[in-house]
MIPAKOL-946618 format. One record per residue (C-alpha): residue number from 1; residue in one letter; y, z, x. Coordinates in pm, 1 decimal, decimal comma, m for minus. Each point is the difference from the previous one (the first is absolute). Layout:
% residues N
<atom num="NUM" residuo="A" north="Y" up="Z" east="X"/>
...
//
This chain:
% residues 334
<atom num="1" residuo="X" north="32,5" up="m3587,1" east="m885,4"/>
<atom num="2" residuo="X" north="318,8" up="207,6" east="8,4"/>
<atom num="3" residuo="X" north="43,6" up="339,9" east="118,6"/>
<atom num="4" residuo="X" north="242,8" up="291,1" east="m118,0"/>
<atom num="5" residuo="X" north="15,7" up="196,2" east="280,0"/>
<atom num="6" residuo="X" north="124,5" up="342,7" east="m142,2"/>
<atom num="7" residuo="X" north="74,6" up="259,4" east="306,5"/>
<atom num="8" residuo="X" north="71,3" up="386,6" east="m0,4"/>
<atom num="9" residuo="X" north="394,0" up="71,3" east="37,7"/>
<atom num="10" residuo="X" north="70,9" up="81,5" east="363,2"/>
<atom num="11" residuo="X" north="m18,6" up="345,4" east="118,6"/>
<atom num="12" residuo="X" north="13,3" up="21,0" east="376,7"/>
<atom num="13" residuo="X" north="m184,1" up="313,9" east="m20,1"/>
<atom num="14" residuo="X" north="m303,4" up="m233,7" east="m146,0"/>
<atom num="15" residuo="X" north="m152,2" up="m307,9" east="64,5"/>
<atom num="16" residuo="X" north="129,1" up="m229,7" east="m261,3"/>
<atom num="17" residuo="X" north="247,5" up="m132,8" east="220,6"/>
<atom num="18" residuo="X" north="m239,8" up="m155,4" east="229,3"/>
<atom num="19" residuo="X" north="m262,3" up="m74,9" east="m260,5"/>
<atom num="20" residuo="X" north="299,0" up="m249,2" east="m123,0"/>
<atom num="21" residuo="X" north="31,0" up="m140,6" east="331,9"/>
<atom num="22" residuo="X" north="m400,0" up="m65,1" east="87,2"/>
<atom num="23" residuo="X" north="m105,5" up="m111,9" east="m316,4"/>
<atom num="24" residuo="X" north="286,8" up="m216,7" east="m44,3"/>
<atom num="25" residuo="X" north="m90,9" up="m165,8" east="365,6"/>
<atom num="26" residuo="X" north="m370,6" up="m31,7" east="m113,6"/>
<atom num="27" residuo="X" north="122,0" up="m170,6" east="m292,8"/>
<atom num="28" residuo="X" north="202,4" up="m217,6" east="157,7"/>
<atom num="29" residuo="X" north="m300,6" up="m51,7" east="277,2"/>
<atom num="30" residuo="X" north="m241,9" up="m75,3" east="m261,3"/>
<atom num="31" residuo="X" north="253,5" up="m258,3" east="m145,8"/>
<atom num="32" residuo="X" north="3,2" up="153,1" east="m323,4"/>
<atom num="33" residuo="X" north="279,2" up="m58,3" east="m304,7"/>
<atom num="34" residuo="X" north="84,3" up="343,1" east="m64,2"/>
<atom num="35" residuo="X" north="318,8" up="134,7" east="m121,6"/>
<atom num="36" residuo="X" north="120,6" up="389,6" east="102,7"/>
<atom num="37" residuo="X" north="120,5" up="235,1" east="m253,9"/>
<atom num="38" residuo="X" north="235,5" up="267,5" east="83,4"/>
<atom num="39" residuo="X" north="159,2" up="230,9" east="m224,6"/>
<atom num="40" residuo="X" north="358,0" up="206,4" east="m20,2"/>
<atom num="41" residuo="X" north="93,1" up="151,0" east="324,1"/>
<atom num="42" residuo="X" north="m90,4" up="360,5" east="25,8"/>
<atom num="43" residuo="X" north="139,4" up="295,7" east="212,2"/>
<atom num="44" residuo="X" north="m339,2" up="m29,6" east="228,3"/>
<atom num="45" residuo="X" north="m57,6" up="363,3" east="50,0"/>
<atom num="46" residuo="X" north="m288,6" up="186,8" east="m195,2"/>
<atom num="47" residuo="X" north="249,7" up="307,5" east="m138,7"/>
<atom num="48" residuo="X" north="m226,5" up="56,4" east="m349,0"/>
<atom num="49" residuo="X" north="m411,3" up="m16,1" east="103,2"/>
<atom num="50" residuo="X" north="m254,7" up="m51,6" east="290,4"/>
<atom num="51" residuo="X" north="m94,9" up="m340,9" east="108,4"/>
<atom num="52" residuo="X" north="236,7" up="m209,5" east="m236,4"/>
<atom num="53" residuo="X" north="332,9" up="159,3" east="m166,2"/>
<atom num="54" residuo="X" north="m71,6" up="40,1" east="m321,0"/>
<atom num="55" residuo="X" north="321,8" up="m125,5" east="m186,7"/>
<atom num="56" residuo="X" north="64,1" up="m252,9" east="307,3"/>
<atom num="57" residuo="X" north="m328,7" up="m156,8" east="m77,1"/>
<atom num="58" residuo="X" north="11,9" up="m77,6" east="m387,4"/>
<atom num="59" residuo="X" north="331,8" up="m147,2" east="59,0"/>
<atom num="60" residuo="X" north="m121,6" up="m280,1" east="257,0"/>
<atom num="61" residuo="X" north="m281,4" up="m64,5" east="m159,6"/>
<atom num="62" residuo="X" north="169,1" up="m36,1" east="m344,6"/>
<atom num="63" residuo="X" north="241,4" up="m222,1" east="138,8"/>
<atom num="64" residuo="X" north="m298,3" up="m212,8" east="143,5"/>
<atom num="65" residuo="X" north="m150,2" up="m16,1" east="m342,9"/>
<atom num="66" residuo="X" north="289,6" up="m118,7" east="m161,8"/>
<atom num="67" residuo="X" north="m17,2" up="m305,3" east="263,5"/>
<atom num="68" residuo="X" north="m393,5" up="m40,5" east="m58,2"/>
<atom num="69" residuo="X" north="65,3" up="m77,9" east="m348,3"/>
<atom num="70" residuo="X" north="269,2" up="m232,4" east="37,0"/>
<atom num="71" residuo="X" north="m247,6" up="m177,4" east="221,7"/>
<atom num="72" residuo="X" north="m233,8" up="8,9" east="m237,8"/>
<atom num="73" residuo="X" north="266,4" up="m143,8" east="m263,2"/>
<atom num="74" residuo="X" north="m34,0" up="m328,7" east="243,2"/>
<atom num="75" residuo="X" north="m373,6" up="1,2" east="34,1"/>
<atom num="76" residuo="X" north="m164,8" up="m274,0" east="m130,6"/>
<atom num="77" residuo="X" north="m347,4" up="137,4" east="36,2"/>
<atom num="78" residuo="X" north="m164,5" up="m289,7" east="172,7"/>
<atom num="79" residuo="X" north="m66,0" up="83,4" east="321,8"/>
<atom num="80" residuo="X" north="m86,1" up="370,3" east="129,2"/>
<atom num="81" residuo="X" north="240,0" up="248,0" east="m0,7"/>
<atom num="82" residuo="X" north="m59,2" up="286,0" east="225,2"/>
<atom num="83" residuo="X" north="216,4" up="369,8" east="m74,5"/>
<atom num="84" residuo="X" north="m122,4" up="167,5" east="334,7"/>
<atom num="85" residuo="X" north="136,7" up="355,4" east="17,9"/>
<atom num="86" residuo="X" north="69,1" up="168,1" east="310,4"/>
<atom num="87" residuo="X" north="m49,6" up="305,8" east="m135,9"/>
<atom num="88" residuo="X" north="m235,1" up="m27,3" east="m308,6"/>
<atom num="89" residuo="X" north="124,3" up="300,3" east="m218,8"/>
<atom num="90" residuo="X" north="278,1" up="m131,4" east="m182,7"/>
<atom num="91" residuo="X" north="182,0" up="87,5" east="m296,4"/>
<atom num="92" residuo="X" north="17,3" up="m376,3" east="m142,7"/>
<atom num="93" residuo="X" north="m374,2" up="m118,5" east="75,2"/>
<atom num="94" residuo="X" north="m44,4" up="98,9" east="m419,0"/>
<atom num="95" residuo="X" north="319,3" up="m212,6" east="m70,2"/>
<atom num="96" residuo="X" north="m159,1" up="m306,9" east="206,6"/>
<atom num="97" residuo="X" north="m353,3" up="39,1" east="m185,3"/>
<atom num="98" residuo="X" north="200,5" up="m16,7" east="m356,0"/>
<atom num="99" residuo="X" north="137,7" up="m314,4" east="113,9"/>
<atom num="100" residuo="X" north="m311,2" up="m151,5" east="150,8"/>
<atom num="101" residuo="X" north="m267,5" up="51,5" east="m252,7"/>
<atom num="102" residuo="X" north="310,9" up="m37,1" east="m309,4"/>
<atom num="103" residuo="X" north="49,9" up="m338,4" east="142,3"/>
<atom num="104" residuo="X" north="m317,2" up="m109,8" east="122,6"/>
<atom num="105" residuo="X" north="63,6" up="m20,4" east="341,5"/>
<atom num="106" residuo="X" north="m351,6" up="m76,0" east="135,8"/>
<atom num="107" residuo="X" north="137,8" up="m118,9" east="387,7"/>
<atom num="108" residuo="X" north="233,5" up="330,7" east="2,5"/>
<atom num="109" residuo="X" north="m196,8" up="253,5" east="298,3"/>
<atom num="110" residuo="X" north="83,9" up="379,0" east="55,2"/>
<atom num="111" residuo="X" north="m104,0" up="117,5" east="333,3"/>
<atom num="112" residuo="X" north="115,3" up="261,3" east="223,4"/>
<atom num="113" residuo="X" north="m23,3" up="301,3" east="288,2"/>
<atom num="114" residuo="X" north="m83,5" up="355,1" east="m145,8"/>
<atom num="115" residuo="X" north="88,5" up="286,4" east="229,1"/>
<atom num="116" residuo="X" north="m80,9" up="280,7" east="m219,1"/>
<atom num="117" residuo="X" north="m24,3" up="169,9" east="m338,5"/>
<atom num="118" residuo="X" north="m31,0" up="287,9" east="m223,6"/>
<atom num="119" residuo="X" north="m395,0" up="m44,5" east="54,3"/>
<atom num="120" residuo="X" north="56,5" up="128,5" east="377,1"/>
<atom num="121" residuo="X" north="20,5" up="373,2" east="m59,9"/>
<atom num="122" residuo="X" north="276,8" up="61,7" east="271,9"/>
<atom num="123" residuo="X" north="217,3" up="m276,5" east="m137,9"/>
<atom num="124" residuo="X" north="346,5" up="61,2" east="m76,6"/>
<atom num="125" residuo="X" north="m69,9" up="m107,1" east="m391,1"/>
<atom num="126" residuo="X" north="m230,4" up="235,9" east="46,2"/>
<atom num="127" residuo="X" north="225,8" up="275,3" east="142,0"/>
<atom num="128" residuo="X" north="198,8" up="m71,8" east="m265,2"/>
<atom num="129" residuo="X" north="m190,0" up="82,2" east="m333,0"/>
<atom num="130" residuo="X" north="m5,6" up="m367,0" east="m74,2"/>
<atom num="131" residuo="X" north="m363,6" up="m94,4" east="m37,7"/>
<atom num="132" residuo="X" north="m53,7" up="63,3" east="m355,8"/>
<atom num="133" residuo="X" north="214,3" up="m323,9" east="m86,8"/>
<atom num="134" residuo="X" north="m65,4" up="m212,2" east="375,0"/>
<atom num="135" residuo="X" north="m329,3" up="28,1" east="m50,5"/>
<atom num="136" residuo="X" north="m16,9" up="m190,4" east="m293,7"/>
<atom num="137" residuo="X" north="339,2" up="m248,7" east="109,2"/>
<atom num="138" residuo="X" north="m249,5" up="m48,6" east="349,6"/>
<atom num="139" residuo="X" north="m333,5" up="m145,3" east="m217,8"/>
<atom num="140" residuo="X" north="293,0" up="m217,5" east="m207,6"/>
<atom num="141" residuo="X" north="110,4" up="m120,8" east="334,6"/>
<atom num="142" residuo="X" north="m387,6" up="m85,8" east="100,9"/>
<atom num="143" residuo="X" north="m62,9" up="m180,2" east="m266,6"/>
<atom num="144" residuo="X" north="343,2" up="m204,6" east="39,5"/>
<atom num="145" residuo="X" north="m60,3" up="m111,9" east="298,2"/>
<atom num="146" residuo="X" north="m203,8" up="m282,3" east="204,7"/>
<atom num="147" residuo="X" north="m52,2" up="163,7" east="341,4"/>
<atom num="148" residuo="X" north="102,9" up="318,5" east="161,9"/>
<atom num="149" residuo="X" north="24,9" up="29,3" east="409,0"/>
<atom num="150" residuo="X" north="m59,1" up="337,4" east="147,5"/>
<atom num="151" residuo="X" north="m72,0" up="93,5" east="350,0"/>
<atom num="152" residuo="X" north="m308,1" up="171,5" east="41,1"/>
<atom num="153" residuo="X" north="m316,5" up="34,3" east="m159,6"/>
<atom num="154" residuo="X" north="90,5" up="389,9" east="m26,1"/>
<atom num="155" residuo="X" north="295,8" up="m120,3" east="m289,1"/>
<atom num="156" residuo="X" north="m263,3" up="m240,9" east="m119,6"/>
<atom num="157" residuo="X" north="m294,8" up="281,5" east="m92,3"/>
<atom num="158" residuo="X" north="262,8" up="213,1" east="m91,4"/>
<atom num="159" residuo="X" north="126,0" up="m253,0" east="m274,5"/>
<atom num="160" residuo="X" north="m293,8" up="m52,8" east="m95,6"/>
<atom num="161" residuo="X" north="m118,2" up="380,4" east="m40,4"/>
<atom num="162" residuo="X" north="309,7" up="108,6" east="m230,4"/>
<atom num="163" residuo="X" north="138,7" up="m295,7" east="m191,5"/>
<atom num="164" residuo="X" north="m115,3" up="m244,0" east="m195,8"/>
<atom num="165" residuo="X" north="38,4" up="m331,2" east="204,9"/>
<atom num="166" residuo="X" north="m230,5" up="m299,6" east="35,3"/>
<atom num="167" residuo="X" north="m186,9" up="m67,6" east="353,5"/>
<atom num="168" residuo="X" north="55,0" up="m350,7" east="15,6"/>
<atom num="169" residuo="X" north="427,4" up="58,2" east="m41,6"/>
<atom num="170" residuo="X" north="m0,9" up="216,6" east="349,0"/>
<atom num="171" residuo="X" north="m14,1" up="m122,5" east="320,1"/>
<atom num="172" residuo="X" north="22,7" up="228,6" east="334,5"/>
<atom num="173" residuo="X" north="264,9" up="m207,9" east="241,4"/>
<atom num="174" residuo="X" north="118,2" up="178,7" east="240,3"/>
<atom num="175" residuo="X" north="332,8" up="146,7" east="56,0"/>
<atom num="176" residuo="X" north="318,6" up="m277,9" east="165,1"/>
<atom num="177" residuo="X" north="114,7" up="106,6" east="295,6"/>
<atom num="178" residuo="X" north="99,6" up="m160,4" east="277,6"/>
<atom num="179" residuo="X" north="121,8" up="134,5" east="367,0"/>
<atom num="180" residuo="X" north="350,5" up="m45,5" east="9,7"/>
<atom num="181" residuo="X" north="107,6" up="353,8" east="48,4"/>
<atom num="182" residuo="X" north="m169,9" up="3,3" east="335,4"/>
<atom num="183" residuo="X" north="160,7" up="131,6" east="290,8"/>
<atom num="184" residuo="X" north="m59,4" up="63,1" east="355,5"/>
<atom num="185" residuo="X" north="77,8" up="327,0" east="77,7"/>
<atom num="186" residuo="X" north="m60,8" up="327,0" east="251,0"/>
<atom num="187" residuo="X" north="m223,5" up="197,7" east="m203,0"/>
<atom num="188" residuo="X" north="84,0" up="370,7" east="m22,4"/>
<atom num="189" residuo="X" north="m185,2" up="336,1" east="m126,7"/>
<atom num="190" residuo="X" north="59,6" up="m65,5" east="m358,7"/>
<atom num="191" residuo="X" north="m169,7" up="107,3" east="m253,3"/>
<atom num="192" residuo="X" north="65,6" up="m170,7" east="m368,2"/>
<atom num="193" residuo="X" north="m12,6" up="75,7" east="m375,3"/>
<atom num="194" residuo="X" north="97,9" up="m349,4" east="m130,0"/>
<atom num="195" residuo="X" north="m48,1" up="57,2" east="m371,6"/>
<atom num="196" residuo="X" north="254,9" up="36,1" east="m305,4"/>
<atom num="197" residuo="X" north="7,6" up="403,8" east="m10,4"/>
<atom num="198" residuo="X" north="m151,2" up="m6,2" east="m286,0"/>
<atom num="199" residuo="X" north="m254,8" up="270,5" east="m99,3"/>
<atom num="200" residuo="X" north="m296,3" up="m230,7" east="m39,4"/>
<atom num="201" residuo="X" north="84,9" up="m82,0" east="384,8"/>
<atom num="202" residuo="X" north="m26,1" up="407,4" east="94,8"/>
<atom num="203" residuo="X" north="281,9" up="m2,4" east="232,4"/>
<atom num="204" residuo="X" north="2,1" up="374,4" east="4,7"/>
<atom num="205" residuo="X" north="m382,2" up="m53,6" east="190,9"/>
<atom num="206" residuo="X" north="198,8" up="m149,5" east="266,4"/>
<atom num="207" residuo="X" north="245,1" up="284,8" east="22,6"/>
<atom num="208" residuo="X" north="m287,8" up="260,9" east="m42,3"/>
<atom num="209" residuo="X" north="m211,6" up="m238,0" east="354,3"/>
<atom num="210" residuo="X" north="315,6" up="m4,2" east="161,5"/>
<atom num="211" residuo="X" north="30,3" up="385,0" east="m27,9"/>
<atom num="212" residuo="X" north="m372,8" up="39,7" east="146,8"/>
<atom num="213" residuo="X" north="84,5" up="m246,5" east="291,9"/>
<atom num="214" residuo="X" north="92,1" up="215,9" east="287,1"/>
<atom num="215" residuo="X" north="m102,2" up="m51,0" east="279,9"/>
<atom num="216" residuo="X" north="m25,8" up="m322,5" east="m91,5"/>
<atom num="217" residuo="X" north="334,7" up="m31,1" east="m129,5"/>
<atom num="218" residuo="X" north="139,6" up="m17,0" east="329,6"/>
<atom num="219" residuo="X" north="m69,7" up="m320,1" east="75,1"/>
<atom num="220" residuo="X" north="82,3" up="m158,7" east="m352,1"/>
<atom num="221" residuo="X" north="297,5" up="m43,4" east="m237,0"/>
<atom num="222" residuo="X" north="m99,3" up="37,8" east="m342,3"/>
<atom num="223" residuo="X" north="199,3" up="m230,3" east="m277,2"/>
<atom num="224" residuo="X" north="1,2" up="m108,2" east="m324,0"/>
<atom num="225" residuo="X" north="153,9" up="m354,7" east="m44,9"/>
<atom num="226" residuo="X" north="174,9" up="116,9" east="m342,2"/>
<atom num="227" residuo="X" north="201,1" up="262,1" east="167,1"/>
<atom num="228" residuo="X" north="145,9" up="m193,1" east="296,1"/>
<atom num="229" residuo="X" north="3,1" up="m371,7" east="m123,1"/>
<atom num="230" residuo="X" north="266,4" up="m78,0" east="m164,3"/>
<atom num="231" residuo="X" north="m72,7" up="m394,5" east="m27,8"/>
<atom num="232" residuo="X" north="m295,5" up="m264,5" east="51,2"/>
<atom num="233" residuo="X" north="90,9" up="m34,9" east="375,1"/>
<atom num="234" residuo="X" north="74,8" up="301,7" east="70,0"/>
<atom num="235" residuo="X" north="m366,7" up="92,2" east="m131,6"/>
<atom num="236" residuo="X" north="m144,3" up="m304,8" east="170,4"/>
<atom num="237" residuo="X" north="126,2" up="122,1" east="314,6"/>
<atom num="238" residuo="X" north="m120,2" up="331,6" east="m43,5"/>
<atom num="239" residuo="X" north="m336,2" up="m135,8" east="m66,6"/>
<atom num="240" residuo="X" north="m36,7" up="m259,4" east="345,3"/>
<atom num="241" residuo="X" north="67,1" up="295,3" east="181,5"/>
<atom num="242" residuo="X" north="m225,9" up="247,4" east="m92,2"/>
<atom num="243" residuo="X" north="m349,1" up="89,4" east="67,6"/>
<atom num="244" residuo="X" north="m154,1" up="111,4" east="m279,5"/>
<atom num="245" residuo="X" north="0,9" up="m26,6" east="m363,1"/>
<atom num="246" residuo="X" north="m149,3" up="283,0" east="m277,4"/>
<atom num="247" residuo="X" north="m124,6" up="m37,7" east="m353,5"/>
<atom num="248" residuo="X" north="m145,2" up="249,3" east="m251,1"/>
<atom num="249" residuo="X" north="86,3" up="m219,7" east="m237,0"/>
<atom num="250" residuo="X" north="m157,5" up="65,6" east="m434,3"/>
<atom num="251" residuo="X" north="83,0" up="m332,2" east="m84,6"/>
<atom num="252" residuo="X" north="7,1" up="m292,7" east="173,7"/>
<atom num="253" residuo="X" north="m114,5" up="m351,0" east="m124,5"/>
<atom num="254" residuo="X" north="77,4" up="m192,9" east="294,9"/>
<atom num="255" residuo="X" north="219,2" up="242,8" east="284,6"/>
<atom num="256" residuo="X" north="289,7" up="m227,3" east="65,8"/>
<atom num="257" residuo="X" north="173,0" up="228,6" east="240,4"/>
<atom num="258" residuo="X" north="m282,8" up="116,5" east="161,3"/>
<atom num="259" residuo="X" north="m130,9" up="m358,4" east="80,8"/>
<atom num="260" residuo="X" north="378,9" up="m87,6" east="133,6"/>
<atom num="261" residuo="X" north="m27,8" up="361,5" east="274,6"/>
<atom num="262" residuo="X" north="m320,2" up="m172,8" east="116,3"/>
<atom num="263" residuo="X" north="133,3" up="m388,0" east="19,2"/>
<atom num="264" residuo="X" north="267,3" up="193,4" east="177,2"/>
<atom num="265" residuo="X" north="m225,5" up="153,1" east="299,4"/>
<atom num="266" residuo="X" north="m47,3" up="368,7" east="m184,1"/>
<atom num="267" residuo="X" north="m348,3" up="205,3" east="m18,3"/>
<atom num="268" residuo="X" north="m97,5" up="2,8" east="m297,7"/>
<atom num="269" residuo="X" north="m118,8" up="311,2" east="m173,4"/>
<atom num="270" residuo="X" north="m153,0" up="m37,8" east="m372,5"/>
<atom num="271" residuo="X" north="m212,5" up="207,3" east="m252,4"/>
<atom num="272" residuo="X" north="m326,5" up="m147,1" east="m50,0"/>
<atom num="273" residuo="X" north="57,4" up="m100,2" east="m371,6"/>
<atom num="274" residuo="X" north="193,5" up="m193,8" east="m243,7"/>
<atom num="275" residuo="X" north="57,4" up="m352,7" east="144,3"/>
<atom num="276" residuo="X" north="5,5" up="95,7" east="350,5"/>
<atom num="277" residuo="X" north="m342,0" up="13,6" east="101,0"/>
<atom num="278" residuo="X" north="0,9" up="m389,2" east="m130,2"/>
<atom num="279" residuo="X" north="262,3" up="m89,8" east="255,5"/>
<atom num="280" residuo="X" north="m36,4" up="226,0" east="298,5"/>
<atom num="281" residuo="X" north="m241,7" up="51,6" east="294,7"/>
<atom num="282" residuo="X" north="m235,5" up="278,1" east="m29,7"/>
<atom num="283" residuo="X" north="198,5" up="171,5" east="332,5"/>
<atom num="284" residuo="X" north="321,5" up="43,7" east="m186,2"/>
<atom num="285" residuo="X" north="m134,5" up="163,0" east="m295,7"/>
<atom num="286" residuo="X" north="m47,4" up="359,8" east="m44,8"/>
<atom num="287" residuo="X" north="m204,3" up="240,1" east="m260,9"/>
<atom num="288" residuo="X" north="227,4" up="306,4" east="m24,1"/>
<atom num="289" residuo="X" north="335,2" up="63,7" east="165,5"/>
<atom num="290" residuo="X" north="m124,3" up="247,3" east="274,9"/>
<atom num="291" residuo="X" north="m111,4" up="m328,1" east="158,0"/>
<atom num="292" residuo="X" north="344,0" up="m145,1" east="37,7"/>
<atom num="293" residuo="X" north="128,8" up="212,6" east="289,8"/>
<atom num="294" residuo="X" north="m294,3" up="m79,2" east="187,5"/>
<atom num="295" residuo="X" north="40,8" up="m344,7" east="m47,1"/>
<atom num="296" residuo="X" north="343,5" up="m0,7" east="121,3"/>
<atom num="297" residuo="X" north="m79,4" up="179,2" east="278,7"/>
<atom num="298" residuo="X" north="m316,1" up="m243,0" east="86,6"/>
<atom num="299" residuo="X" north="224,7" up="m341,0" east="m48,3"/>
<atom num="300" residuo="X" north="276,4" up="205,6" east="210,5"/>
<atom num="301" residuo="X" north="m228,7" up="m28,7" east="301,9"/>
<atom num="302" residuo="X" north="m232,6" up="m261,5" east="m27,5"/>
<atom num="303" residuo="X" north="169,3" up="m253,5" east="m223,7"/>
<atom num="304" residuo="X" north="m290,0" up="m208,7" east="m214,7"/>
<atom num="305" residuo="X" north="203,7" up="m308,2" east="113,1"/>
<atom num="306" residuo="X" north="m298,1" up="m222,0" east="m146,9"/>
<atom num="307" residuo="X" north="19,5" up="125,0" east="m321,1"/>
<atom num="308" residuo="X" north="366,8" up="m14,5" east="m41,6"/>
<atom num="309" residuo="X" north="m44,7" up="m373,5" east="83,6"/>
<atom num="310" residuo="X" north="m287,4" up="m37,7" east="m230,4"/>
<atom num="311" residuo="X" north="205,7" up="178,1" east="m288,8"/>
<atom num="312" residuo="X" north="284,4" up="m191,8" east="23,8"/>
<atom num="313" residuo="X" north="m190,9" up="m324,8" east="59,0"/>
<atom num="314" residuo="X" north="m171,1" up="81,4" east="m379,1"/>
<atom num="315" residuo="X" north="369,2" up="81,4" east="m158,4"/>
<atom num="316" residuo="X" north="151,0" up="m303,9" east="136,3"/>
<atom num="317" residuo="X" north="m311,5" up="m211,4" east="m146,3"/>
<atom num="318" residuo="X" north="m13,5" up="138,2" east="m342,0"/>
<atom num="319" residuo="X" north="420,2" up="m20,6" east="13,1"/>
<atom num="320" residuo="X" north="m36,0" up="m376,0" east="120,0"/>
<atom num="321" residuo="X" north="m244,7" up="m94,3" east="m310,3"/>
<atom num="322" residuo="X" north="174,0" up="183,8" east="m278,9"/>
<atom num="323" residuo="X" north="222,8" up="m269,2" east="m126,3"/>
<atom num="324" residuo="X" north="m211,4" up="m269,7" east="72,7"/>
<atom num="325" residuo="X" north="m247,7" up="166,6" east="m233,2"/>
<atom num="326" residuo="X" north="231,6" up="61,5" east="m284,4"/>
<atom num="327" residuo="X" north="103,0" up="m373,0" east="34,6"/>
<atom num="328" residuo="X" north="m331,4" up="m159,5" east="57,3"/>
<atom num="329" residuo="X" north="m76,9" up="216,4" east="m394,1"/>
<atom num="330" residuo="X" north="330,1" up="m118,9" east="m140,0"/>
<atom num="331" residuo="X" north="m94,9" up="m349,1" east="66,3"/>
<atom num="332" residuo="X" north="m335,2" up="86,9" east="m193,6"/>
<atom num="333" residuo="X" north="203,1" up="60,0" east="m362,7"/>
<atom num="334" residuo="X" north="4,8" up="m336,2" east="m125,1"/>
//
């Protein structure tokens, strides 16, 4: 078996750039053959979109499909090839099918990590008027494809509630992430919105607490990350050395900056819905916002040390396992 391992372009303000470092050290762990394919060299800011830049995006991963099918120009089809997508919502994934079932290319596997899609309401395809047409290019991409990896059981149901996508193709895996942005630090009365300020993350609720705080407020420093981070260390240290961390989040399939505030020694403080009530301790979650200043002021005095511990004993766990899932299904497609 071969692997094409096909990663998202580096952004520092998102994960990819890791992702490319800890799967390619599982790989190469695991012993695999597997080949990395980059694409052209972008600017590595998001100027045009939300999570991804929007031009930025179709360029790298254009690039990588041009490479994909010169690989495929070499393939002899006898043992397993495996395309496995960092990011499973790419523009060439029809272009890859045409070639596969045009030339009968029974050992050639499509597998990937979803993160979202126009079937999550407060998605940015969403935001975007774009669902009438991803809709129907999402069930093309189901039926394309071998296996999808997602996170939680929360992006799991809610694939299976609005799109057309087999059971058997999904599996729930967890979400890589490992420690390394762990530092040991004086914590301070800091109080943290660590989301994109997008308006599916309600940043203006965190204005609108922050407002309501006194006398509270005099004790704590309230910050979002966007405003006064200009770069992944920068935001990294911001995060060791707070003490709490606040979402109100409307979509969120997994909570990758949320989960780093806690690995990080932060309080968290999430909404019991979406995925969060999957990954967090029933003592960080709240029902309505009027519970959050109470909360504060509850972990401000008698900090639920335990709990911490436990929560960041249960991020670290499902972090550890996540690429040693995907792999351990990889190795399945042959």
């Amino acid at each position: 078996m071969k692997i094409i391992n096909i990663p998202i372009e580096p952004l520092e303000e998102r994960y990819s750039i890791q992702w490319d470092k800890w799967f390619k050290e599982q790989f190469a762990e695991n012993k695999l053959n597997v080949q990395t394919v980059y694409g052209t060299k972008t600017k590595g800011k998001i100027i045009h979109g939300s999570f991804l830049d929007v031009l930025e995006t179709n360029l790298y991963k254009t690039s990588q499909l041009q490479k994909i099918i010169k690989i495929l120009h070499e393939y002899d089809n006898k043992e397993p090839l495996v395309l496995f997508f960092h990011d499973l919502w790419f523009p060439g994934l029809a272009n890859i099918a045409y070639i596969r079932d045009g030339m009968h290319l029974k050992n050639l596997y499509i597998c990937g990590c979803l993160h979202a899609g126009s079937y999550d309401p407060y998605d940015f395809l969403n935001k975007q008027q774009m669902t009438p047409w991803a809709h129907l290019l999402e069930e093309s991409m189901f039926e394309i494809v071998d296996m999808i990896f997602v996170a939680t059981y929360f992006h799991a149901e809610m694939l299976h509630k609005r799109r057309k996508v087999p059971n058997s193709i999904i599996h729930v895996t967890g979400f890589p992430l490992y420690p390394d942005f762990v530092q040991q630090t004086t914590k301070e009365g800091i109080i943290l919105f660590p989301h994109r300020l997008d308006s599916e993350k309600q940043p203006d609720l965190f204005d609108a607490l922050k407002q309501m705080s006194f006398p509270y407020s005099l004790h704590w420093t309230w910050i979002k990350t966007k405003d006064v981070a200009k770069t992944k260390e920068e935001y990294y240290t911001l995060l060791n050395k707070s003490r709490f961390a606040i979402s109100f989040a409307l979509q969120e399939t997994w909570g990758i900056a949320m989960q780093e505030a806690v690995l990080c020694g932060c309080f968290p403080i999430v909404p019991r819905r979406l995925s969060y009530p999957e990954l967090y301790i029933d003592p960080f979650l709240y029902d309505s916002v009027g519970e959050i200043l109470s909360m504060i002021d509850k972990f401000w005095n008698d900090p639920p040390l335990e709990e911490l511990r436990l929560q960041q004993k249960s991020i670290l766990n499902n972090g550890a396992k996540a690429i040693p899932h995907i792999i351990n299904l990889i190795k399945t497609l042959q």
